[in-house]
PLY file of the C-alpha trace (Angstrom):
ply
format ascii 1.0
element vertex 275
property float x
property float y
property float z
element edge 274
property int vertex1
property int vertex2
end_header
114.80 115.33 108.19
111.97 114.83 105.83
111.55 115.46 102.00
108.91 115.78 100.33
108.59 114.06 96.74
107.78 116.44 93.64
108.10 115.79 90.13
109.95 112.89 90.90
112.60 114.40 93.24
113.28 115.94 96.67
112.03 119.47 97.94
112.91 120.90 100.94
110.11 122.94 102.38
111.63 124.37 105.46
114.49 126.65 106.27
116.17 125.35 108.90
116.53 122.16 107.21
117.87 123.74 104.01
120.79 125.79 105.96
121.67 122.36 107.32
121.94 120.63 104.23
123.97 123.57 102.69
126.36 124.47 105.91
126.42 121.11 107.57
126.09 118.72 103.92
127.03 120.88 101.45
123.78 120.04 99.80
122.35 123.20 97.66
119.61 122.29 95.70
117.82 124.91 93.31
115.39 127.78 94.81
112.05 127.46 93.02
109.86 129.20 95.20
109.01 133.15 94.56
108.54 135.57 97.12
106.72 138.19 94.47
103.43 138.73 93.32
104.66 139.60 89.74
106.17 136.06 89.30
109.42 134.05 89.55
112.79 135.75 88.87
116.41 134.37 89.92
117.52 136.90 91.47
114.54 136.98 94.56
113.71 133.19 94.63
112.74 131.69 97.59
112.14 128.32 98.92
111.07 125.56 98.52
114.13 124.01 97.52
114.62 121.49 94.52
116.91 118.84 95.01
118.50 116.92 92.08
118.14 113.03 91.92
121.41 112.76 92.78
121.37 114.99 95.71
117.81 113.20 96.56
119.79 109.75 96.37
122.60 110.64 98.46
120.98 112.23 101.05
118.79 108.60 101.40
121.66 106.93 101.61
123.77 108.40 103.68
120.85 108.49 105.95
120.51 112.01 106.34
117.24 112.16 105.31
113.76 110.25 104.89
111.54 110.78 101.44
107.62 111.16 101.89
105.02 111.61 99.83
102.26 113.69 100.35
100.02 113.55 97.46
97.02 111.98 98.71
97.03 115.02 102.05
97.75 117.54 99.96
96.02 117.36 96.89
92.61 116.76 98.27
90.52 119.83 98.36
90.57 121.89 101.66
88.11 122.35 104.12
86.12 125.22 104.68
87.44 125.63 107.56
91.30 125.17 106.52
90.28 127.68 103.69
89.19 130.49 105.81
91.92 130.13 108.37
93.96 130.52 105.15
92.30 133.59 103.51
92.70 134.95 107.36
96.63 134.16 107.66
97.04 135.84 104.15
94.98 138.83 105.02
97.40 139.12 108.08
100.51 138.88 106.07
99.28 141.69 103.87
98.12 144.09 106.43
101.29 143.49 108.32
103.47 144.29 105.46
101.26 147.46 104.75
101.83 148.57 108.43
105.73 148.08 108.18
105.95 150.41 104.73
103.70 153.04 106.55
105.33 153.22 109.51
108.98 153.45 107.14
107.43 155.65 104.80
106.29 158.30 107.88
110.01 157.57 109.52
111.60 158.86 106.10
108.74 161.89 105.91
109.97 163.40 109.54
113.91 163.24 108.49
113.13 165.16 105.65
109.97 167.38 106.90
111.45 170.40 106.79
112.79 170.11 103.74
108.95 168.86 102.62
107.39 171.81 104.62
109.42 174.45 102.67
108.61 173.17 99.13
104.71 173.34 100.46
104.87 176.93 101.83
106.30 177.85 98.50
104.10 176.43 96.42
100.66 177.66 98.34
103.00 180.97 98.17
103.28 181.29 94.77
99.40 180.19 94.11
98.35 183.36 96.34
97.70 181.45 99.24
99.48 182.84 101.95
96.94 182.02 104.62
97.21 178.25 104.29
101.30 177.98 103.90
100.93 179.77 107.25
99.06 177.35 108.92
101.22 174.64 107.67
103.21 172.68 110.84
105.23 169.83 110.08
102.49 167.89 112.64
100.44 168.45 109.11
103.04 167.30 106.82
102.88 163.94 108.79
99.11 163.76 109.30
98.60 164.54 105.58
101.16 161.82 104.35
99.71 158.91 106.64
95.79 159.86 105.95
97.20 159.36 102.09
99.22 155.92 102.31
97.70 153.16 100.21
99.01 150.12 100.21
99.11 148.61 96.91
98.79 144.53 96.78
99.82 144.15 92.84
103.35 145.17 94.84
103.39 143.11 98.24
105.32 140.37 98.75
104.04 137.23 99.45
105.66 135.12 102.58
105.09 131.79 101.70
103.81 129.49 104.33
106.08 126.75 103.35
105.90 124.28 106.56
103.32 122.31 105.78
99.69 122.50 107.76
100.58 120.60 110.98
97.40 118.02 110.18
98.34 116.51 107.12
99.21 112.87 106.45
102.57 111.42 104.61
103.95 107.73 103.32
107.59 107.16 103.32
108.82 106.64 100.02
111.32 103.15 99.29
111.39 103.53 95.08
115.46 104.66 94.27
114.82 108.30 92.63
117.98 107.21 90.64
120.27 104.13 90.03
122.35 103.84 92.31
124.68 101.69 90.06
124.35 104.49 87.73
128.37 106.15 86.85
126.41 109.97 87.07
125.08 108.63 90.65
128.66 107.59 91.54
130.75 110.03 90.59
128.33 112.42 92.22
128.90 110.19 95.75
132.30 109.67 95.09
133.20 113.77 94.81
130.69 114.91 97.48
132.32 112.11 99.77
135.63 113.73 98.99
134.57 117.24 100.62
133.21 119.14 97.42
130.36 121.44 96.59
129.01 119.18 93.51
126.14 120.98 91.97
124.48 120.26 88.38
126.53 121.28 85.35
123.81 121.83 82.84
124.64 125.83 82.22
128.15 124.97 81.38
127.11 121.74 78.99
128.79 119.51 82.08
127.42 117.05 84.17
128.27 118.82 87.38
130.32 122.01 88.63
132.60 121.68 91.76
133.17 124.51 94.47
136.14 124.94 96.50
133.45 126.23 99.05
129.59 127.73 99.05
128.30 128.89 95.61
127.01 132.02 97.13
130.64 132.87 97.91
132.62 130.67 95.21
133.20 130.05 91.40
133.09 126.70 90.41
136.57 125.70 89.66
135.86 122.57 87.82
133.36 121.50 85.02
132.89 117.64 85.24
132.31 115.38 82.24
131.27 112.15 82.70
132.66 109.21 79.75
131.38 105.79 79.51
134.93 104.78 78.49
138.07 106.51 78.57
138.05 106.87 75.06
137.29 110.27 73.06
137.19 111.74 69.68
139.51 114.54 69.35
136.75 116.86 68.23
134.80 116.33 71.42
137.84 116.75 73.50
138.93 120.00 71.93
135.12 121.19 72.11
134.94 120.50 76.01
138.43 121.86 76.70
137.73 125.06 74.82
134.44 125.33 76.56
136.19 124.93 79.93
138.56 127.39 79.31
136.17 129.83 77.96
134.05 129.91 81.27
137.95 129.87 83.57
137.42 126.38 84.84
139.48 123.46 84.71
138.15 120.25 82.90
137.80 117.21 84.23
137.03 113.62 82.58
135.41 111.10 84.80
135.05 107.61 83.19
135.15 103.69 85.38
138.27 101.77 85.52
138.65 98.67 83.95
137.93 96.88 86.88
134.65 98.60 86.36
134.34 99.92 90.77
137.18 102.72 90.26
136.33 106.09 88.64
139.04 107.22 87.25
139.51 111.17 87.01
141.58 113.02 84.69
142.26 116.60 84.23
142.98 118.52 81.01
144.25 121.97 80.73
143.99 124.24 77.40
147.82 124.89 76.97
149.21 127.35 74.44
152.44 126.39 72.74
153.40 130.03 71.30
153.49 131.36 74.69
0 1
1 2
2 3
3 4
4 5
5 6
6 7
7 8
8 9
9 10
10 11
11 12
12 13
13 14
14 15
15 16
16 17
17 18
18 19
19 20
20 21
21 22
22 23
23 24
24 25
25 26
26 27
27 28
28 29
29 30
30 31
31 32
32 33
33 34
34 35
35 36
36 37
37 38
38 39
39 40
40 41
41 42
42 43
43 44
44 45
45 46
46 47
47 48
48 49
49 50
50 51
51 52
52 53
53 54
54 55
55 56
56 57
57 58
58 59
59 60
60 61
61 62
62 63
63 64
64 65
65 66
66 67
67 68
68 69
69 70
70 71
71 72
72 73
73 74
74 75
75 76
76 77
77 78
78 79
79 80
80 81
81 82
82 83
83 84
84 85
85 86
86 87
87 88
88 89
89 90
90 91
91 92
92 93
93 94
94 95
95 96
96 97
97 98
98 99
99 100
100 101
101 102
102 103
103 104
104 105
105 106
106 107
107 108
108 109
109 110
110 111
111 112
112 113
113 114
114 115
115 116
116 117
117 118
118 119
119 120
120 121
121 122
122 123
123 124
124 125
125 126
126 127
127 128
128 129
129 130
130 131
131 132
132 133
133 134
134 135
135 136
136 137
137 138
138 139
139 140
140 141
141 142
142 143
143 144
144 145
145 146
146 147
147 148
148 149
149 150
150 151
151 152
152 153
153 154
154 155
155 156
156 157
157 158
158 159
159 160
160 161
161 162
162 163
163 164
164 165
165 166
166 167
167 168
168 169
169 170
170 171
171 172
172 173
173 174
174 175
175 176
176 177
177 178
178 179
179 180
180 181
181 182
182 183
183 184
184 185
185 186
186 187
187 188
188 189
189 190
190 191
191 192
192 193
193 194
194 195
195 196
196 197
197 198
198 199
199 200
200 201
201 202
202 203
203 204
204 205
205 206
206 207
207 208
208 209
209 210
210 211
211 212
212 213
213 214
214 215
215 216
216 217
217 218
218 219
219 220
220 221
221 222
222 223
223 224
224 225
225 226
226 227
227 228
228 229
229 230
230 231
231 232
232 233
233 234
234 235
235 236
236 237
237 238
238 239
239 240
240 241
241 242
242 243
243 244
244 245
245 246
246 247
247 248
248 249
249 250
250 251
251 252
252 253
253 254
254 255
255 256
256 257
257 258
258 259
259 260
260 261
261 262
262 263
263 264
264 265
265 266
266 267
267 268
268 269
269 270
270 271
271 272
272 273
273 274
């Protein structure tokens, strides 16, 4: 499996390979991608996927995966050529799409077309034309409703293409994206290698969150906080405790033993005495 290197990090640019990371490696990355003309939103992202550094590292190491760049094939202005078989594949996409909400939109017209055929008869009744709602057949209806489909492009959806073209070049990339000596970098190994779903804990002011299964289907259970040394003042303990317990997770220190190759994990609950 191959990632591509963005922004410093791994993206995953095809699907197949993402559902393997997340179902087979419990890898889930971020979707950055947008599948709407009107711009990104969370809730209808789509790929590519961003990988974290950690995630990236792991994934190198474990050798589950190989890190290419492709900045000098893909950067460099296309061809005429690859631009018009582009503009083509585009135009296709579109015109597809349009055909598939036509053919749904005349599907939900004949359900409902006699329902639609009475409202018309009235209407031309009540304007005096009694000629016209005769001659109206639900055949009509139909015709009248295709003839006025448009097809709107400020609304379509855009499929991104995101294989990339088949004729492009790549170099395999041998820089660490992190240090792997690092105590984030470890920790992160250390809890993935211990069957977890370890994904960054930024929104919760933690370093990471951990799953008892997929996110899609799963709260994180844990917020983890990584310490340099086991030590901590009381006011930044009772601020990440209270912060844990405000979001229902547990909280978790993770800090190196003095040995300095064990990471040491410790658990703190929020615990009430009046009750």
């Amino acid at each position: 499996m191959y990632l591509t290197l963005l922004n410093g990090t791994g993206y995953v640019f095809d699907v197949d390979d993402y559902m393997e990371l997340r179902i087979k490696y419990r890898i889930v990355g971020a979707l950055v991608g947008t599948a709407n003309s009107k711009g990104w939103s969370s809730s209808e992202a789509a790929l590519p996927v961003e990988l974290t550094k950690c995630e990236t590292q792991l994934l190198i190491d474990e050798g589950l995966a190989m890190l290419v760049s492709k900045a000098a094939s893909l950067m460099k202005s296309p061809t005429p050529e690859i631009l018009q078989e582009y503009q083509e594949d585009f135009a296709a996409r579109l015109k597809a799409q349009a055909d598939s909400l036509k053919a749904e939109k005349l599907r939900e017209t004949e359900r409902h077309v006699e329902k639609i055929l009475s409202g018309k008869r009235n209407k031309l009744l009540k304007q005096g034309k009694s000629d016209e709602a005769a001659a109206l057949t639900p055949q009509s209806v139909i015709q009248e409703v295709a003839n006025n489909f448009e097809f709107d492009h400020q609304n379509a959806l855009v499929e991104l293409p995101c294989p990339h073209l088949a004729k492009h070049t790549a170099q395999l990339w041998s820089d660490p994206i992190c240090d792997r000596d690092s105590l984030k970098y470890r920790v992160f190994r250390d809890l993935w290698g211990r069957g977890k779903f370890v994904t960054c804990g930024d929104a919760f002011g933690a370093d990471f969150l951990i799953y008892p299964g997929d996110p899609l289907l799963y709260h994180a259970s844990h917020i983890v906080i990584i310490q340099s040394t086991p030590a901590i003042r009381p006011l930044e303990l009772i601020s990440k405790v209270r912060l844990s317990v405000i979001v229902n997770k547990s909280c978790v220190f993770a800090y190196e033993a003095a040995d300095e190759k064990t990471i040491v994990y410790q658990t703190v609950a929020w615990c009430n005495p009046s009750k």
